[in-house]
N, C-alpha and C positions, 0 to 999 in steps of 0.2 A: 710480579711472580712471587707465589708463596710456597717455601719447599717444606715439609714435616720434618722436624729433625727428632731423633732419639729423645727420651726422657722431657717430653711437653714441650718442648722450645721450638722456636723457626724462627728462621730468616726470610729478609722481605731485601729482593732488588732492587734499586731505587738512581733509576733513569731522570740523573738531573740537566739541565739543559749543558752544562758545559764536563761532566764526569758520568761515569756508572761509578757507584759503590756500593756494598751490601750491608744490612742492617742486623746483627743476630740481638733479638730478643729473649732474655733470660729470667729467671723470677726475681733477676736482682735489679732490672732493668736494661736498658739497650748496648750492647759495643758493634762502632764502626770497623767496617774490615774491608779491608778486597778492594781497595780504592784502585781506578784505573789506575795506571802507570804512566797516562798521557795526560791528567791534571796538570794543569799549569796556570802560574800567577796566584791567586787567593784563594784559599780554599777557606769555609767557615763550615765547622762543623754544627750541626743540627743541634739544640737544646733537648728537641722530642722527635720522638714519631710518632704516628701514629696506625694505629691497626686494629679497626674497627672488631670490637667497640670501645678499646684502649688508647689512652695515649702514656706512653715510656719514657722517662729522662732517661737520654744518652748519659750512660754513667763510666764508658770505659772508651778508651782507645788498645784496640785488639795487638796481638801479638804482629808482627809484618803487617799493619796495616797501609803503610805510606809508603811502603819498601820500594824505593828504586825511583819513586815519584821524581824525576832530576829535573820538571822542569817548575816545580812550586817553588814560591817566594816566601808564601808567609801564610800560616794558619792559623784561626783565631781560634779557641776551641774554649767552650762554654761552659760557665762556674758550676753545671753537674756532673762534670766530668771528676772522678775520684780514682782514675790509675792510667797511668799512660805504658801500656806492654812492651814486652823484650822487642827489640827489632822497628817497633811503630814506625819511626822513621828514617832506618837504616837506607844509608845509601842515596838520602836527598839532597844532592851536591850545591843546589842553588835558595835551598833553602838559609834565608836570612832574618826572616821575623818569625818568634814564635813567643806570645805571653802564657806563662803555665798560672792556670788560676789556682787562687788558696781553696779550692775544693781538690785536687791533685793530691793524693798522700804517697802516692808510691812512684818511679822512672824504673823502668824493667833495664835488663842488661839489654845493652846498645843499642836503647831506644832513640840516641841519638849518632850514632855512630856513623862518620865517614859526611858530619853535615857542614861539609868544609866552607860551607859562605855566613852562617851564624858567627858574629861576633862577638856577642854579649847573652849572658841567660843570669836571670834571676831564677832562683829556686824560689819557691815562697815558703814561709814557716809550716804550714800544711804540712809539706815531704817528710818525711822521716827517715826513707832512706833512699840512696841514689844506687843503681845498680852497676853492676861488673861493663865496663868499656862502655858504661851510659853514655858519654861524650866524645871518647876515644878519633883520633884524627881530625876533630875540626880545628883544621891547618889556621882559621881569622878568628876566632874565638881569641877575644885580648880579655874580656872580666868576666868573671863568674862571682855573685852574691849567692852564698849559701844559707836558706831560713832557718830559725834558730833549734826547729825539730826534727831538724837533720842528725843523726848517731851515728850514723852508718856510711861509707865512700866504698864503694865494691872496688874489687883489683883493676887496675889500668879507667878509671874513670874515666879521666882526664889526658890519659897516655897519648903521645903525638899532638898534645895543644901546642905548636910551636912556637904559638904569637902567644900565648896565658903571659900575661904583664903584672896581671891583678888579680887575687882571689880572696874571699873574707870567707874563713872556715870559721862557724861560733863554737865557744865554752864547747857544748853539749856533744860534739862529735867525737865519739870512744873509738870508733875503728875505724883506721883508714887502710887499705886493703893494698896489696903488693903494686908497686909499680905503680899507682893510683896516680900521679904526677909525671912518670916516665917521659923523658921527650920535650918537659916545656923548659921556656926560657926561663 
């Protein structure tokens, strides 16, 4: 299904054997969006699409894109990916593997928010900055590695990590944001 959206752009629906999720194509390239909510186990996100007579690098993970997905494990998501949006994966409770590639420069606010089975995340040097309750409530989350192009910790990053045992903030991180730690051990 191909919908005309405003200002040249469209999305393309994309009926995979085990999820529906939607594709919006932009002039800056692709972001996933609208993923079922009944995914479950491994999801890998798409490198390209394509849409005759183009083919798109996936380059964004959309705002609420994974929102509520509670029965994913682990997503692998592809080195063209360059922003992971507010909310991406709010509310993915059973979510426990996710590697963010050094193509990743940005985590929206509560993109990971309320992913209480993740227990480790590396940031990569890519990021730059992490957004407000980015991590907020993932109750098994024990280490966090933050890359060294990280400046920025938005308010409650981190707020309710209860298990946080381990974190490596580098040199280069100037603002760490209210409460950004609130909650952990």
């Amino acid at each position: 299904m191909l919908t005309v959206c405003p200002l040249g752009l469209f999305s393309i629906t994309v009926n995979a054997t085990t999820s529906t999720y939607d594709i919006r194509i932009t002039y800056g390239g692709a972001y996933i969006y609208n993923v079922d909510e009944t995914v479950s186990g491994k999801f890998t996100i798409p490198r390209e699409v394509y849409k005759s007579p183009n083919i798109y690098d996936v380059v964004g993970i959309s705002d609420y894109a994974f929102e509520n997905c509670t029965e994913l494990t682990e997503v692998v998501i592809p080195d063209t990916v360059e922003e992971i949006g507010s909310n991406a994966f709010y509310g993915c409770t059973n979510l426990k593997t996710i590697d963010i590639p050094d193509s990743v420069t940005s985590i929206g606010d509560s993109a990971f928010y309320n992913c209480r089975s993740l227990t480790s995340i590396d940031i990569p040097d890519s990021v730059e900055s992490i957004g407000d309750d980015a991590f907020a409530s993932c109750g098994s989350l024990t280490s966090v590695t933050i890359g060294n192009s990280v400046t920025s910790i938005g308010n409650y990053a981190f707020c309710g990590c209860d298990s946080l045992t381990s974190i490596d903030i580098p040199d280069g991180v100037t603002s760490i944001g209210d409460y950004a730690f609130e909650v952990c051990t």
